[in-house]
C-alpha positions in Angstrom: -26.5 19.5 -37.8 -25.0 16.9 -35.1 -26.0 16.8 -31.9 -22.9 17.9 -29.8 -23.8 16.4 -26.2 -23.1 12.6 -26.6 -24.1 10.5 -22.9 -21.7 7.9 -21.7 -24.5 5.4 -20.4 -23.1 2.2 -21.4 -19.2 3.4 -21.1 -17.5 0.1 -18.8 -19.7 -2.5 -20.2 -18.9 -4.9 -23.0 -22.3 -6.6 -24.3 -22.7 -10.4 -26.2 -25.4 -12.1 -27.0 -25.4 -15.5 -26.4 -27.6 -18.1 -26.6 -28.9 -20.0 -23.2 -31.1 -22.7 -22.2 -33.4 -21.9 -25.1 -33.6 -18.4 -24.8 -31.5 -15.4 -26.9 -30.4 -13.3 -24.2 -27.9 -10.3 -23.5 -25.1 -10.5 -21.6 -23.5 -7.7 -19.8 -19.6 -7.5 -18.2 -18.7 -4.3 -16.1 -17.5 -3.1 -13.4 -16.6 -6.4 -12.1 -19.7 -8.1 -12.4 -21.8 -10.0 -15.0 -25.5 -9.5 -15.6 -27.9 -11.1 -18.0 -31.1 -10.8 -19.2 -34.0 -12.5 -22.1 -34.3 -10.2 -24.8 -38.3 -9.9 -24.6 -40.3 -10.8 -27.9 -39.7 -7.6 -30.5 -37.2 -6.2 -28.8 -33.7 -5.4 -30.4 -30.9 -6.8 -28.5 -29.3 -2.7 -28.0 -33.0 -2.2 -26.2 -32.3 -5.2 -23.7 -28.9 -4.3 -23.4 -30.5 -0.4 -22.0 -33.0 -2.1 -20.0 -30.5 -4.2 -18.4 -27.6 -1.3 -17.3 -30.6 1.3 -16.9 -32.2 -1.4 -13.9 -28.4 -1.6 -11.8 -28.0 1.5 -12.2 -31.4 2.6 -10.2 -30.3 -0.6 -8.6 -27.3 0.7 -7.3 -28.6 4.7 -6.9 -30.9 2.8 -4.3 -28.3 1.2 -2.1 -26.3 4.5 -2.5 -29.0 6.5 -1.3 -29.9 3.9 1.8 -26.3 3.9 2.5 -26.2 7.7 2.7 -29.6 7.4 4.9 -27.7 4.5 7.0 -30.5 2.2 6.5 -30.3 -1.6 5.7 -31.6 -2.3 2.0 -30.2 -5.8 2.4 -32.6 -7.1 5.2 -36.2 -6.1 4.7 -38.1 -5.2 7.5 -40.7 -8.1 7.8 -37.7 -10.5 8.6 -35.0 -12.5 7.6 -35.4 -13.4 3.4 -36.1 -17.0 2.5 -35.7 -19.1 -0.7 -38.8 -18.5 -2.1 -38.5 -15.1 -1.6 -35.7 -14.6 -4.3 -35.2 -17.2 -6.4 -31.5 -17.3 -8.1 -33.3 -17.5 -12.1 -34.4 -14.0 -11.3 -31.2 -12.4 -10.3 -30.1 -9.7 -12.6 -26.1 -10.1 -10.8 -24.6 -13.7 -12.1 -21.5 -14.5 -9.4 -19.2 -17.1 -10.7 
């Protein structure tokens, strides 16, 4: 018997796996932006490639949702972010 519901998760991305400064990691192109990610020790690059959609899209539901609250997600409330704060390696969203 086949399952008749099939889920669209990953529909609009296009995954690689590329190798980068020492580490095996997955790549991910959609919706006009790039994110990346290390594939974690025994994990299967399709597993990375769910963890790493499955975190901008609560990512984005989050900013949706503050938007629709007309709150600020982009400032926290104990002041203006720093440098240390956020540092660029840990970025899922890769600009450039």
């Amino acid at each position: 018997m086949n399952n008749p519901f099939r889920l669209r998760w990953l529909q609009g991305w296009t995954f690689q796996v590329v190798l980068m400064e020492g580490h095996v990691q997955v790549e991910a192109h959609g919706f006009g932006i790039c994110l990346r990610t290390a594939v974690m020790p025994g994990e299967s690059p399709q597993a990375a490639a769910d963890r790493l959609v499955l975190s901008e899209d609560r990512r984005r539901r989050a900013l949706h949702n503050a938007w629709l609250r007309g709150q600020d997600m982009a400032q926290p409330k104990g002041g203006s972010p720093t440098k240390d704060d956020a540092p660029a390696s840990n970025s899922l969203v890769v600009v450039g």
